[in-house]
Backbone as numpy.savetxt, mean C-alpha at the origin, in Angstrom:
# Nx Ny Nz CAx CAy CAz Cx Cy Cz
-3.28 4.84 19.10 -3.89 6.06 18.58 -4.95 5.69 17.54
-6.03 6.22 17.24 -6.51 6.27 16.71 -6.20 6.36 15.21
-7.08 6.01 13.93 -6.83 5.24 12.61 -6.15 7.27 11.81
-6.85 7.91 12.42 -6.81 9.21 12.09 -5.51 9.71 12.32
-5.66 9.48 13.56 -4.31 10.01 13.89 -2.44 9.56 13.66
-2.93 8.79 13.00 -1.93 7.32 12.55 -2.13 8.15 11.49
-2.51 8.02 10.15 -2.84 9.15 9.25 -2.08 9.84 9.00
-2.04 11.05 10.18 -1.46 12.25 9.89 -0.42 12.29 10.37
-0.07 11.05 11.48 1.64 11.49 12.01 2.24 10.33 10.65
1.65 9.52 9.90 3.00 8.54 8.64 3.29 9.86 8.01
2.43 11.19 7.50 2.96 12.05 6.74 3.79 12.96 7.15
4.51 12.71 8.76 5.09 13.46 8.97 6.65 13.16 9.02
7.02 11.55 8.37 7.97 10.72 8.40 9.11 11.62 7.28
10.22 11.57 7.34 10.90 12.30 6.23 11.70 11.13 5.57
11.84 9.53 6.18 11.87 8.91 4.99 10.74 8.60 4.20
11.14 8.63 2.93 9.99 8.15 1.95 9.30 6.93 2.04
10.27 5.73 2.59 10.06 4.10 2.56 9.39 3.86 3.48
9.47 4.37 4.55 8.45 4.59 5.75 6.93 5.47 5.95
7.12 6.42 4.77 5.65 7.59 4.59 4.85 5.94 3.82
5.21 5.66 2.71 4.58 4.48 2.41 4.54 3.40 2.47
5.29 2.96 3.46 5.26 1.26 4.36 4.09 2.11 5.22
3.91 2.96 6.19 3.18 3.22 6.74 1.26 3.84 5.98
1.14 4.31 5.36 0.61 4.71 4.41 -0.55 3.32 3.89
0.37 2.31 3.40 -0.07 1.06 3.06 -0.40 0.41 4.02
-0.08 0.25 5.35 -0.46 -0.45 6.68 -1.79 0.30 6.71
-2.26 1.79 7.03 -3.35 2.13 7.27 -4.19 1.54 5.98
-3.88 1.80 5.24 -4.33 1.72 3.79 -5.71 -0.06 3.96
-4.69 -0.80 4.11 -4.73 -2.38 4.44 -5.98 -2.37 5.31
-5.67 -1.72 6.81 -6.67 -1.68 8.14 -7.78 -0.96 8.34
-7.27 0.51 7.45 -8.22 1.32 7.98 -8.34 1.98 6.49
-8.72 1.84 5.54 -8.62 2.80 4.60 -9.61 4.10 4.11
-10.52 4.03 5.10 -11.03 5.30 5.26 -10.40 6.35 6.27
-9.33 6.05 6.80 -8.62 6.95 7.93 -7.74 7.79 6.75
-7.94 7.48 5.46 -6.92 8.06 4.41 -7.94 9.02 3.43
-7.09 10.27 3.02 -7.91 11.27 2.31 -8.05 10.13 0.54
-8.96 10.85 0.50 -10.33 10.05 -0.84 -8.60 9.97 -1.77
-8.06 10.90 -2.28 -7.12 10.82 -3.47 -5.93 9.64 -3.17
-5.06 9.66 -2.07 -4.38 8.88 -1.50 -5.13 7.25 -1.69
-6.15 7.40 -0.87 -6.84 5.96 -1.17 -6.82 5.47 -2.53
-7.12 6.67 -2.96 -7.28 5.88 -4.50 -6.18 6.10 -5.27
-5.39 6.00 -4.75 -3.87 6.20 -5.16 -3.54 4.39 -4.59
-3.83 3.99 -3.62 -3.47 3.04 -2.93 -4.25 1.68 -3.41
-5.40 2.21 -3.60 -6.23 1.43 -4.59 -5.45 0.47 -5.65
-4.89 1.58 -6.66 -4.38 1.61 -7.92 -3.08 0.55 -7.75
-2.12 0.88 -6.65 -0.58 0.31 -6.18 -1.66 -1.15 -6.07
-2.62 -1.63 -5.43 -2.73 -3.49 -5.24 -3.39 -3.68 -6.11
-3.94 -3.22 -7.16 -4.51 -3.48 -7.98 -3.33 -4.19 -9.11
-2.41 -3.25 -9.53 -1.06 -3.47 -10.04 -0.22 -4.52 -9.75
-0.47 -4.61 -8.18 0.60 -4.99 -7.26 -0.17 -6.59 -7.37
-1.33 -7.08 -7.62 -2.04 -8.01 -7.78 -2.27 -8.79 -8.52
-2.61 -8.18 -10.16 -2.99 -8.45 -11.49 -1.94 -8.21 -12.65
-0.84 -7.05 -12.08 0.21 -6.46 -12.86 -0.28 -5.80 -13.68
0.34 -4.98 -14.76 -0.25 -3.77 -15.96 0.24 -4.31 -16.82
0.30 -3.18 -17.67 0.85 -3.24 -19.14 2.04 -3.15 -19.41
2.58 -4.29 -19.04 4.36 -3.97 -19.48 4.88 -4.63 -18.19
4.12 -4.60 -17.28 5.16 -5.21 -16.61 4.10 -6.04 -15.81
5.01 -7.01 -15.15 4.71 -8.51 -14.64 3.49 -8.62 -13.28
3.33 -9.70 -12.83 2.55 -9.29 -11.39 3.95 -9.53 -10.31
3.35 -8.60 -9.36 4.91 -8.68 -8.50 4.76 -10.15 -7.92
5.87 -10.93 -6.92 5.99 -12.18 -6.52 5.10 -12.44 -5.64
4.27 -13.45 -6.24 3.35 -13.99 -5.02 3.35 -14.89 -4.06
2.82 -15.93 -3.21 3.21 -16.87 -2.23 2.69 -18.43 -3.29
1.76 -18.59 -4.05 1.91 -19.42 -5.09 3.22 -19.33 -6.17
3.53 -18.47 -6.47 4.66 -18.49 -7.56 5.68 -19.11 -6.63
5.80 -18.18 -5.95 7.18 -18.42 -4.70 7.39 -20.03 -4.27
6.26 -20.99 -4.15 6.16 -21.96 -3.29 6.19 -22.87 -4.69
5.91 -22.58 -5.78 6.08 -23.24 -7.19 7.75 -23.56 -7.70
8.09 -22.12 -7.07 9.73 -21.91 -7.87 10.34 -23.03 -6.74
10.19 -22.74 -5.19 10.77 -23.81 -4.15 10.81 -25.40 -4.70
């Protein structure tokens, strides 16, 4: 299906872990198939998810991971 249509059926998921495992897959591939606010909602999560914030850490990366091994 198309990037669009992928889109609008993740929001129709009623688990939550799946609206945004799915959500983030388009996000990743297609991130104009996602409305402007969402994106930049998604933006914000790898940005975080990358560099970490204020207070808290960067999440586990494949350098840290292969450091701690």
């Amino acid at each position: 299906a198309p990037w669009e249509i992928r889109a609008e059926l993740v929001e129709t998921f009623e688990d939550v872990r799946f609206r945004q495992l799915g959500r983030r897959l388009i996000f990743l591939e297609a991130p104009m198939a996602l409305e402007k606010q969402l994106r930049d909602q998604l933006k914000q999560w790898l940005e975080y998810r990358r560099h970490g914030r204020e207070g808290l850490a960067v999440g586990r990366t494949m350098p840290g991971t292969l450091a701690e091994l």
